[in-house]
C-alpha positions in Angstrom: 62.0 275.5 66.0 59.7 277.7 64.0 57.9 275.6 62.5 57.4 274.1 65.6 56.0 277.3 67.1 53.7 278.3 64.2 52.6 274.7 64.5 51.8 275.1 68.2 50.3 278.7 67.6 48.0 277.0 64.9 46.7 274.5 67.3 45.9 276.6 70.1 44.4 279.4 68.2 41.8 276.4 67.0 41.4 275.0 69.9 40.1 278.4 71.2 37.7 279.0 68.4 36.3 275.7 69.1 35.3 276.3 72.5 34.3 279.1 71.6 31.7 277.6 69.3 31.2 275.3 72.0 30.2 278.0 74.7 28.3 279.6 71.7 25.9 277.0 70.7 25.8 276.0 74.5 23.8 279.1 75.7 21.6 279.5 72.3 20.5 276.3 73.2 19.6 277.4 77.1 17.8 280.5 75.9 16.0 278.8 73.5 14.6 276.6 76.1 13.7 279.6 78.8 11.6 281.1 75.4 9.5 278.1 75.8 8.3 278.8 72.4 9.7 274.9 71.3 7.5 272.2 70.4 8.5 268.8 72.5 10.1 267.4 69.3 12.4 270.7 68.6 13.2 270.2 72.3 14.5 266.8 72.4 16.4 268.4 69.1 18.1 271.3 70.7 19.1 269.2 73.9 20.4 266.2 71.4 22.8 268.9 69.8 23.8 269.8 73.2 24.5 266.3 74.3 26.6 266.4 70.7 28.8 269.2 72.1 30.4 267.0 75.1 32.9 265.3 72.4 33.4 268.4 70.5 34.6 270.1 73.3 36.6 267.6 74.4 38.5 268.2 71.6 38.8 271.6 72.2 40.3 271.0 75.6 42.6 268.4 73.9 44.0 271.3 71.4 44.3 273.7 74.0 46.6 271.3 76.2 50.1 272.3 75.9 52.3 270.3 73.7 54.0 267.3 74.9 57.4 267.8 72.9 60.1 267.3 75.3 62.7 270.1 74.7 65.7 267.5 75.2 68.8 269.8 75.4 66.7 271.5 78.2 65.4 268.4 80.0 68.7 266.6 80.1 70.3 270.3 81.7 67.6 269.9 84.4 68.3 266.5 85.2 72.1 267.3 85.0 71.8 270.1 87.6 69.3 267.9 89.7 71.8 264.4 89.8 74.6 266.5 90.0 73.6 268.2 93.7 72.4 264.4 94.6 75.8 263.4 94.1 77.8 265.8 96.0 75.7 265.1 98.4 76.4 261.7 98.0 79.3 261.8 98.0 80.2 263.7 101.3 78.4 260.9 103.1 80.0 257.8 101.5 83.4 259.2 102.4 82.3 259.4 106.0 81.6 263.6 106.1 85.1 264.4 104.7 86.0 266.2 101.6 88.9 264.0 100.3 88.2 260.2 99.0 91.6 258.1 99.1 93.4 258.2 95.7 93.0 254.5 94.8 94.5 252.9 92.3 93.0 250.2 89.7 94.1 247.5 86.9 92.5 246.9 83.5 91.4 243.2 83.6 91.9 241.5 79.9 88.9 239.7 78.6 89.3 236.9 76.0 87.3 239.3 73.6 85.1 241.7 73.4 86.2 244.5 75.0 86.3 248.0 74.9 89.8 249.8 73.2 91.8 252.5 74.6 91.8 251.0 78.4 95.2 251.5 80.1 96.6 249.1 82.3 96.4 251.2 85.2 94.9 254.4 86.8 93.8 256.5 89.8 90.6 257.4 90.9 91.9 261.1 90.1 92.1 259.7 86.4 88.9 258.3 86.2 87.4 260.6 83.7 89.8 260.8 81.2 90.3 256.8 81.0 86.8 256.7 81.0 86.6 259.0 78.1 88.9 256.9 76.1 87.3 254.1 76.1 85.2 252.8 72.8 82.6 252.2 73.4 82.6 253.6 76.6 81.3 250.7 78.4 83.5 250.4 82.1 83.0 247.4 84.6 84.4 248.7 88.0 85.1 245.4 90.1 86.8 244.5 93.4 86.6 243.6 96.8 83.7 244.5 99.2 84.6 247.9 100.4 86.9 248.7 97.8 85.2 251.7 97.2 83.6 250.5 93.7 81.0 253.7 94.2 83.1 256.3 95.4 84.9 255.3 92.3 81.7 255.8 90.3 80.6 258.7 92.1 83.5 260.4 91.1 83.6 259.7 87.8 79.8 261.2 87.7 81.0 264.5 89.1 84.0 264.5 86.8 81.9 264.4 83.6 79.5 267.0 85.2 82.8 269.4 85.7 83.6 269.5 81.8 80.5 267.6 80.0 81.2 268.3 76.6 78.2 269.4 74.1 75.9 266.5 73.6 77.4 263.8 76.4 74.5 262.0 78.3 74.1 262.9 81.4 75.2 260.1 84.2 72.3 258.8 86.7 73.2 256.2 89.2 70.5 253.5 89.4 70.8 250.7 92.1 70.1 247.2 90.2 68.8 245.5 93.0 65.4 247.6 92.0 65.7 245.7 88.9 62.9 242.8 87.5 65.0 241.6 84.4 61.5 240.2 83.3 61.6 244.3 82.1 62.8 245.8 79.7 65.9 247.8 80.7 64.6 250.9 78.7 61.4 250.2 80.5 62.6 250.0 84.1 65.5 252.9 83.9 62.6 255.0 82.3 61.0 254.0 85.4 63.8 255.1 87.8 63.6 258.0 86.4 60.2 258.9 87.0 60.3 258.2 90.5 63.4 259.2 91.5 63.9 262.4 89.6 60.3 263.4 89.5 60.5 263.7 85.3 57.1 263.2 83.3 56.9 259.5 82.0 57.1 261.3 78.5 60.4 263.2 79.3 62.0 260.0 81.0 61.1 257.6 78.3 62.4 260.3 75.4 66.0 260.6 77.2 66.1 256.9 77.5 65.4 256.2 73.7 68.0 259.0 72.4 70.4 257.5 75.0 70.7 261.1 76.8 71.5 259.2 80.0 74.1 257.4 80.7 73.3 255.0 83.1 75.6 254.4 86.1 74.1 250.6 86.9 75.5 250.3 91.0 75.4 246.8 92.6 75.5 244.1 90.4 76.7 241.9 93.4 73.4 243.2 95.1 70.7 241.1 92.9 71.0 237.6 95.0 71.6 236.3 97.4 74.3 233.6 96.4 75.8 233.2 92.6 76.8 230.1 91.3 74.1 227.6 93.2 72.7 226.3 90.0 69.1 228.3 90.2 67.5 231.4 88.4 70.2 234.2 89.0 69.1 237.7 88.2 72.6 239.4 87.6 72.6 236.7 84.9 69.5 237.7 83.2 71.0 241.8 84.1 74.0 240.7 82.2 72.2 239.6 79.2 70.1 242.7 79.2 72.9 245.1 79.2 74.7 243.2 76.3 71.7 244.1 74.3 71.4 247.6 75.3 72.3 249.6 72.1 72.5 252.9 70.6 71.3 252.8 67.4 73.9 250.0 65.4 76.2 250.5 68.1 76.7 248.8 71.6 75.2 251.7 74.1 77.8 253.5 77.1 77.2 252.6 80.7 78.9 252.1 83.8 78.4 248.7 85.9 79.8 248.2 89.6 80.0 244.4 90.9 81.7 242.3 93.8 85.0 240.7 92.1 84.1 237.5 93.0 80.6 237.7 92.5 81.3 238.8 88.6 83.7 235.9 88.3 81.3 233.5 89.2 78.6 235.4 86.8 81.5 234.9 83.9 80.9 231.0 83.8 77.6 231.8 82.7 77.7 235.4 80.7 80.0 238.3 81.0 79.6 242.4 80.0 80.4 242.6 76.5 82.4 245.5 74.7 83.6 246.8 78.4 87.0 247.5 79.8 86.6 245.8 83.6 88.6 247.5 86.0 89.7 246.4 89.1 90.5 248.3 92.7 93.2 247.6 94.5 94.1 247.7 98.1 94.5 250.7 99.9 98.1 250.8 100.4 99.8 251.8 104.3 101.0 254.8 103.2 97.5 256.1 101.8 95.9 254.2 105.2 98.6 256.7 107.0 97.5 259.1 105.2 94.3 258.8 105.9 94.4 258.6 109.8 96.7 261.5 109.8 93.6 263.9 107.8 90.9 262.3 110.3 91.9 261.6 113.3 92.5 263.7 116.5 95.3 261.8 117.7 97.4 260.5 114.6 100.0 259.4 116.9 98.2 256.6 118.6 97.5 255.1 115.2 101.1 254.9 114.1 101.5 251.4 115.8 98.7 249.9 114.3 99.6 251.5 110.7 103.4 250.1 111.6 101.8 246.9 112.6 99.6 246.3 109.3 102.7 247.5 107.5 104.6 244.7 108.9 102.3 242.1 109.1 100.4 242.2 105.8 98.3 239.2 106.4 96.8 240.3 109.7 93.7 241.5 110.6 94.5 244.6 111.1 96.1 245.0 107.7 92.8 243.5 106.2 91.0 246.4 108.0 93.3 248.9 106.4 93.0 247.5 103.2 89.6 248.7 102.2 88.0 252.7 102.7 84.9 250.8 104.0 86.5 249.1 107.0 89.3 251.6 107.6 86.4 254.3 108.0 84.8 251.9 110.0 87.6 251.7 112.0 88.6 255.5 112.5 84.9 256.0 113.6 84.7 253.0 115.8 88.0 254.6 118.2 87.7 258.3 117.5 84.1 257.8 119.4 85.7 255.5 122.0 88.0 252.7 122.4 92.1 252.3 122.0 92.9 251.5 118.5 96.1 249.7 119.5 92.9 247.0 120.1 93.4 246.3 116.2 96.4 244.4 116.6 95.2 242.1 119.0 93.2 240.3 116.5 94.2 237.6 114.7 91.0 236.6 113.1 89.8 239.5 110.1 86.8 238.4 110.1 86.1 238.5 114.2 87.3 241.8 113.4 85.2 242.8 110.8 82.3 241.7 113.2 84.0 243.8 115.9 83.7 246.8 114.4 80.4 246.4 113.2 79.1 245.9 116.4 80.6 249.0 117.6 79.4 251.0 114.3 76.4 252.2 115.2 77.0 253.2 119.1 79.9 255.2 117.8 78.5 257.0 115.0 75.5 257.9 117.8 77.7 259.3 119.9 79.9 261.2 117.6 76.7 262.3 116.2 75.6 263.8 119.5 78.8 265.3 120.9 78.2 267.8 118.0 74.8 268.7 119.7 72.4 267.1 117.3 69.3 265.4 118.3 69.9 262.2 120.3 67.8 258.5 120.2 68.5 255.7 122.4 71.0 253.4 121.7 68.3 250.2 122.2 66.1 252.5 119.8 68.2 252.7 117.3 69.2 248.9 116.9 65.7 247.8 117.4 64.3 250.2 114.6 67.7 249.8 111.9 67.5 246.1 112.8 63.7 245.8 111.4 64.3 247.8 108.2 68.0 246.0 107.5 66.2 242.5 107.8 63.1 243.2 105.5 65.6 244.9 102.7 67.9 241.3 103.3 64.7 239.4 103.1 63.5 241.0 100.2 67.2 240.1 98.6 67.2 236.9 99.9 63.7 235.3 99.1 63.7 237.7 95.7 60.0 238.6 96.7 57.5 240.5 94.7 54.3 242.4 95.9 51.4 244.0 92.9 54.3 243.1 90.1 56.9 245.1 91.8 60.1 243.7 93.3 60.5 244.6 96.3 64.0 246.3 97.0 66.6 244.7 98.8 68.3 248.1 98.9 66.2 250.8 99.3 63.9 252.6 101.8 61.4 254.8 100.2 58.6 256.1 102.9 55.5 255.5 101.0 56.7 252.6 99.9 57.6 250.8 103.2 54.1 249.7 103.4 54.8 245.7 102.3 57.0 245.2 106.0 53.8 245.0 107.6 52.1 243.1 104.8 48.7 244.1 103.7 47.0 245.6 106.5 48.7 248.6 105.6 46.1 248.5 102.2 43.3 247.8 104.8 44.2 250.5 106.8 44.7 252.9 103.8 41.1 251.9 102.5 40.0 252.4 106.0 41.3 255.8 106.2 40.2 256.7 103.2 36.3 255.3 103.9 35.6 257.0 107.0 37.2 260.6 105.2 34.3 260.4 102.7 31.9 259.4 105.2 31.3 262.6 106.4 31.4 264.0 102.9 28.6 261.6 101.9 26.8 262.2 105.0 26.8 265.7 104.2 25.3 265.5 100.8 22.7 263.0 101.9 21.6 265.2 104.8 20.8 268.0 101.7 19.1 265.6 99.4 17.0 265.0 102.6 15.7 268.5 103.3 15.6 269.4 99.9 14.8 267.2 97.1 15.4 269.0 94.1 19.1 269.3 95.0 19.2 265.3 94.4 20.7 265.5 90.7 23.6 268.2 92.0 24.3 266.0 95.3 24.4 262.9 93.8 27.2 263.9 91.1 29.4 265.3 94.2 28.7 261.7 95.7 29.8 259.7 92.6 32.8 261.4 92.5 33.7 260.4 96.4 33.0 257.3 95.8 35.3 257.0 93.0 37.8 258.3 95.1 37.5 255.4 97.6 37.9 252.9 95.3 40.4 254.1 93.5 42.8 254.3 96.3 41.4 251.0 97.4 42.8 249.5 93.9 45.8 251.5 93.8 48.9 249.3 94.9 51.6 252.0 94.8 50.2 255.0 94.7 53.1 258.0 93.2 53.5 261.6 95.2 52.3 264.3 93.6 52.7 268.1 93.4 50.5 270.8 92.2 52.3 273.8 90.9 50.3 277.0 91.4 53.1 278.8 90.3 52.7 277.5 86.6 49.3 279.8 86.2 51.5 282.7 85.8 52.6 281.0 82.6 50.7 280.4 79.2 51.1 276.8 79.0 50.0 277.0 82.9 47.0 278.9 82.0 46.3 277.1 79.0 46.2 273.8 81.0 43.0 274.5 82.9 41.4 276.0 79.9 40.2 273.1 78.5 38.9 271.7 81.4 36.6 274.8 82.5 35.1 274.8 78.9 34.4 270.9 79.6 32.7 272.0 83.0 30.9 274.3 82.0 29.8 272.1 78.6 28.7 269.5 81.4 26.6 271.8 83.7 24.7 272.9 80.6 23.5 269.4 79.8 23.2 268.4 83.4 21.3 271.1 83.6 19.0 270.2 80.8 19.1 266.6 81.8 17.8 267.4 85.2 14.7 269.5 84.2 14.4 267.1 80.9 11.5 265.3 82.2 8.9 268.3 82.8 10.0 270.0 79.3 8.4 266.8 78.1 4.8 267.6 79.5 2.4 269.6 77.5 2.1 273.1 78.6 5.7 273.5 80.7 7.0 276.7 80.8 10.9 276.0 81.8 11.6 279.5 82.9 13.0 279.7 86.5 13.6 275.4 87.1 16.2 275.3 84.3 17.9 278.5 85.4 17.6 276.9 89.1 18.9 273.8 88.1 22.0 275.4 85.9 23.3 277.8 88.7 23.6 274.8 91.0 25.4 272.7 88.4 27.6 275.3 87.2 29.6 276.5 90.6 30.2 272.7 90.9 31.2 271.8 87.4 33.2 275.2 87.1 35.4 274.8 89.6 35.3 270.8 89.8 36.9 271.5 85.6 39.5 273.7 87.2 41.1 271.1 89.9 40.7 268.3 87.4 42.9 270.7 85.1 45.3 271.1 88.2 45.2 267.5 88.3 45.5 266.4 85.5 48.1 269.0 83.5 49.6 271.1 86.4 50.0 267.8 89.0 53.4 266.3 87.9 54.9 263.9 90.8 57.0 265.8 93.5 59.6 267.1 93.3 62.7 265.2 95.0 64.4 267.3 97.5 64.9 264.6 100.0 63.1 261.3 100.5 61.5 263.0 103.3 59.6 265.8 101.5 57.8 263.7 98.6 54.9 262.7 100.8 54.8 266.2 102.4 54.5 267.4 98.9 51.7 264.9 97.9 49.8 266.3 101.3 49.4 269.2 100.2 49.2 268.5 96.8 45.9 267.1 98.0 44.9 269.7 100.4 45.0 272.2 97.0 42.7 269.8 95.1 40.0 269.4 98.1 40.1 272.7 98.8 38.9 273.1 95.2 36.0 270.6 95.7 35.4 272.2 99.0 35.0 275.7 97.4 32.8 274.5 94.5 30.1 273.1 97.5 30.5 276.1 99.3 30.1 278.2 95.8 26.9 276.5 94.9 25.4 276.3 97.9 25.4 280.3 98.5 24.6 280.8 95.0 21.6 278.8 95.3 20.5 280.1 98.6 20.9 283.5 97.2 18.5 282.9 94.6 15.9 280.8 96.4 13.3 282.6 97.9 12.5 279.8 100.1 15.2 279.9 101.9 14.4 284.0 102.2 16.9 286.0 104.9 18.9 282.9 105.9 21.8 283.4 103.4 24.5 284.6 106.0 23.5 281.4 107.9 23.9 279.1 105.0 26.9 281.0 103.8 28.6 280.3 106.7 27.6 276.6 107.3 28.7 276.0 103.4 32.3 277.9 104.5 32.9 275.6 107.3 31.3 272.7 105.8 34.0 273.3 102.5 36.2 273.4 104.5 35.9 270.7 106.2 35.5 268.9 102.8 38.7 270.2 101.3 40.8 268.2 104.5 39.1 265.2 104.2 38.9 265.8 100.0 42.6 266.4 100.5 43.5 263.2 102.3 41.3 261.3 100.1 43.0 262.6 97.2 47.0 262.6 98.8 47.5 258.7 98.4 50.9 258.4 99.0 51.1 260.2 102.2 47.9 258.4 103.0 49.6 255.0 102.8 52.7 256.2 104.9 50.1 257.3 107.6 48.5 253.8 107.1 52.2 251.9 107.5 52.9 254.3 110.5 49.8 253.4 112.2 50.4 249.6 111.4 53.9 249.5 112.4 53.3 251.7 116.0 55.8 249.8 118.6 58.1 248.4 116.3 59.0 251.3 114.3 59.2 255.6 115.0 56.1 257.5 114.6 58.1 260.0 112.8 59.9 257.4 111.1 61.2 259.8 108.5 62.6 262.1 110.7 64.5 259.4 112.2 65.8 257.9 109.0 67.2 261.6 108.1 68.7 261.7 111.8 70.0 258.3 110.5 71.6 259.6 107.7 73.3 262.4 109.4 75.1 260.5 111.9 76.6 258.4 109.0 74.9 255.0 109.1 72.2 255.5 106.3 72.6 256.8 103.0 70.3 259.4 100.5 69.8 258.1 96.4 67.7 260.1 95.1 64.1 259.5 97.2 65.4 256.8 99.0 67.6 255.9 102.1 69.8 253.2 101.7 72.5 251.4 104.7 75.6 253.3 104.5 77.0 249.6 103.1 75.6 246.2 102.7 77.9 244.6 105.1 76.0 247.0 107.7 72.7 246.4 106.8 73.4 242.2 106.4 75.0 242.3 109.6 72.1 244.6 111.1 70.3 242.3 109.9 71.8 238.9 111.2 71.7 240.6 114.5 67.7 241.5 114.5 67.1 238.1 113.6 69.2 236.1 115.9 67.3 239.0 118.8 63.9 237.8 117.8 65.2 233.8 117.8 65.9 234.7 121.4 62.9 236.0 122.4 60.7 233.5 120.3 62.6 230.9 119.4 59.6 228.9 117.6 58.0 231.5 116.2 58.7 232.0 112.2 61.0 234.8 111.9 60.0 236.1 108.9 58.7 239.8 108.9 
């Protein structure tokens, strides 16, 4: 660690007699030209050297960049502290708001070889940790019937290991594998999930990944197609093959998988998870299901029957119901909102059942949600907009599609990245948005060059840079949030991250300064004098402050912070607002310095000063929009998708997730299961057959 710091102290300490130098040389070379004692070759000389210092002090700003050594002890804390409160979270809302998940119990499957020692035969959900922990390697494969409650058992086993993590343990982050292109390298794509999900640098991600600091918790093998076992290109497959060769240093590397039980046993023909104990849950038994009712339920005493009933008749629908936490949730939700549960036993059919209760789901969770005095959407509403998103995420499963080399999820609904279910208009729209913004930016500095031309050189550089804003966000296909941290310029290494880039700005304004009046110092008899000072206080305001919000940008700007899917393109807003601001201030800046000394503009500098302060800032909104392309894209899908989806389509989803029938991982919203959103989706599609029964279905 010391040598570390007496390394770090070295560098910066150079870095700063560098720009020094820099600055040094810069303004001997300005005052030598005003002297105007320089003959035309000693002037082409001087600016030359000038030109030379662009590199040099781009090598300052380089040394005076903090260091990008990841502290790993501290970075995997962070991340601990940050997955840890996802999780809770979590985990409230997969068991349905309550506190207490039922204590399930689970069998070790034997594999023919190659698997991991130390597995009992049996356990508890309770146990999970410590059979976890005796595993070698500690590879587990949690299995068994849809609903079983494969990711409450995960989830709590997550949480366990946070409660006691032992010195050196990697840190457990659940990653859904639908999100997965097995074309990528695993490192390559959880480094990835990382980045976006947890908001850590690419450098910080990709150095946890490599010393195996994580420990990834893989959810929803089942999830990667659509049907195993047809004969074509199965992506759980190629996962499966991935994960056998994911090691840790000589030795196979821990992780947790969930899967389907019959999906993985069709997956076994082909390839199975090697060095793993695979564990499989068992049915929720009628005592537990009693239980169960008893802790959430009103009336425990009108369920008694149907718990008697299941009890009696273990092959009946209604014991298939209670069988699994999924549909026995499902079920207690279904009658606590309305309804006679004795309605159970009358089935005879599990899976007219199943679809029973499904049905039911989401008018019941609406109106359990509201009796508690929350805010209320109509039921139509609700299954018109859940219906959409359910059927493009089933879509995307189903027809495995891809849009700019990304797979799009079959799982997941991330707000700026919804743009795809109304297909590439939303790019039009975002280059749209982002055209007309500059406009008036561009309009601006044309209407100056006009009146004045020797402001041409200045304007033109402000132009360029709008312009490469535009296209820019025209090319991007997913742009990332991002957050600006003002609050890191009361550190060193927050201070030291704009340093560079105001010695670079005001490097450039020298020479553009130079460059501008370049011509005339050519001509016999030109006394530079007042046109080079002109020219350099008009460059410098721009260039000045232009080098502090590229040093914002560039080494303060890290992407936002994940407090909710909800707040990442709130962040990137104003994230963007900061940065145009910035531009805005440098216009407004150069304008009043120039005015100020200009005596042909003579009293008019309270006019011009405040036409530059409304004029910057009006160019720090539109700079800030142009600049936030993440939110800019939402706004773009929003304005695409007006009639079939909620202008405030993230407040809904939250709403969505409250009342129990969405889910929060990390930034995105998921169905609160996949049976849900399939049979959300079923339901939208068969609605839009209805109404157009020719028309392709297809979002």
């Amino acid at each position: 660690m010391k040598g570390a710091w007496q390394r770090e102290w070295f560098r910066y300490s150079g870095g700063l007699l560098l720009a020094s130098a820099c600055l040094a040389v810069g303004f001997w070379a300005v005052v030598t030209f005003i002297s105007g004692d320089l003959t035309t070759s000693d002037k082409v000389g001087v600016f030359g050297l000038l030109v030379a210092l662009l590199p040099v002090s781009g090598a300052a700003a380089k040394m005076l960049k903090p260091s990008s050594e990841v502290d790993l002890v501290q970075a995997a804390r962070k991340l601990a502290e940050v997955v840890e409160a996802s999780e809770l979270a979590q985990r409230t809302r997969l068991l349905g708001g309550d506190n207490q998940p039922i204590d399930v119990a689970f069998t070790f499957c034997a594999a023919p070889s190659r698997v991991a020692v130390g597995a009992a035969p049996t356990g508890r959900l309770s146990e999970i940790r410590d059979y976890y922990r005796r595993l070698q390697p500690r590879r587990l494969l949690i299995t068994g019937a849809a609903g079983a409650g494969k990711t409450v058992l995960a989830v709590e086993l997550m949480l366990s290991l946070f409660e006691k993590r032992e010195a050196g343990e990697p840190v457990p982050v659940r990653m859904a594998l639908a999100g997965w292109d097995t074309t990528q390298p695993l490192d390559e794509w959880m480094t990835g999930e990382l980045t976006d999900t947890y908001q850590l640098s690419r450098t910080t991600a990709q150095r946890l990944i490599d010393r195996r600091c994580v420990l990834p918790v893989l959810d929803g093998l089942d999830e990667m197609d659509a049907e195993v076992g047809d004969g074509g290109p199965c992506r759980a497959a190629a996962a499966l093959a991935g994960l056998n060769r994911y090691q840790a240093g000589r030795q196979t590397a821990p992780l947790v998988v969930t899967c389907r039980a019959a999906t993985y046993d069709a997956l076994a023909a082909r390839v199975r998870l090697l060095d793993a104990a695979r564990i499989d849950v068992s049915s929720v038994t009628a005592e537990q299901a009693r239980r169960f009712v008893a802790a959430r339920v009103l009336t425990p005493a009108d369920w008694q029957p149907v718990v008697d009933g299941a009890r009696q008749n273990p092959q009946g629908a209604a014991a298939h119901v209670l069988s699994t936490p999924w549909l026995l949730t499902l079920a207690v939700t279904v009658y606590e909102a309305e309804g006679d549960p004795m309605e159970l036993l009358r089935f005879t059919d599990p899976e007219a059942l199943r679809s029973r209760l499904l049905d039911r789901f989401v008018p019941a969770a609406r109106e359990l949600h509201k009796r508690a005095g929350n805010r209320d959407y109509r039921p139509e509403q609700i299954g018109r907009w859940l219906g959409l998103l359910a059927r493009y995420l089933t879509d995307n499963a189903r027809e495995r599609r891809t849009m700019g080399g990304h797979v799009l999820s079959g799982t997941d609904l991330i707000l700026h990245r919804l743009w795809p279910i109304v297909g590439m208009r939303a790019r039009a729209v975002d280059v749209a948005i982002s055209s007309i913004t500059g406009l008036p930016l561009l309009s601006w500095l044309v209407y100056l060059a006009i009146g004045d031309h020797t402001y041409i050189p200045e304007l033109m550089v402000m132009a360029l840079l709008t312009v490469s804003w535009i296209c820019v966000s025209a090319r991007t296909t997913w742009p990332v949030p991002k957050s600006v941290s003002l609050g890191r310029l009361r550190t060193p290494e927050g201070r030291r991250a704009v340093v560079g880039p105001v010695i670079v700005g005001v490097i450039a304004a020298l020479a553009l300064s130079l460059a501008d009046v370049l011509p005339f110092f050519l001509s016999p008899g030109y006394s530079p004098g007042y046109e080079i000072v002109d020219s350099l206080i008009g460059f410098f305001p721009i260039t000045l402050i232009g080098g502090f919000a590229f040093g914002l940008r560039r080494n303060l700007e890290a992407a936002a912070s994940s407090k909710g899917p909800n707040t990442l393109v709130r962040a990137d807003l104003r994230s963007g607002m900061k940065l145009g601001f910035s531009i805005g201030v440098s216009f407004t800046l150069a304008l009043t310095v120039i005015t100020a000394i200009d005596p042909r503009f003579g009293s008019s500098l309270t006019y011009v000063a405040t036409i530059g302060s409304v004029l910057g800032a009006l160019g720090g909104v539109l700079g800030g929009i142009i600049w936030a392309g993440a939110w800019r894209r939402y706004f773009a899908t929003l304005l695409c998708a007006r009639g079939s989806l909620p202008w405030r389509l993230g407040r809904f989803l939250a709403w969505s997730s409250d009342a129990g029938l969405l889910r929060i991982a990390g930034n995105a919203y998921q169905f609160r299961h996949r049976e849900l959103q399939d049979h959300l989706a079923n339901a939208e599609a068969s609605r839009e057959y209805a109404i157009h029964p020719r028309r392709n279905t297809g979002p």
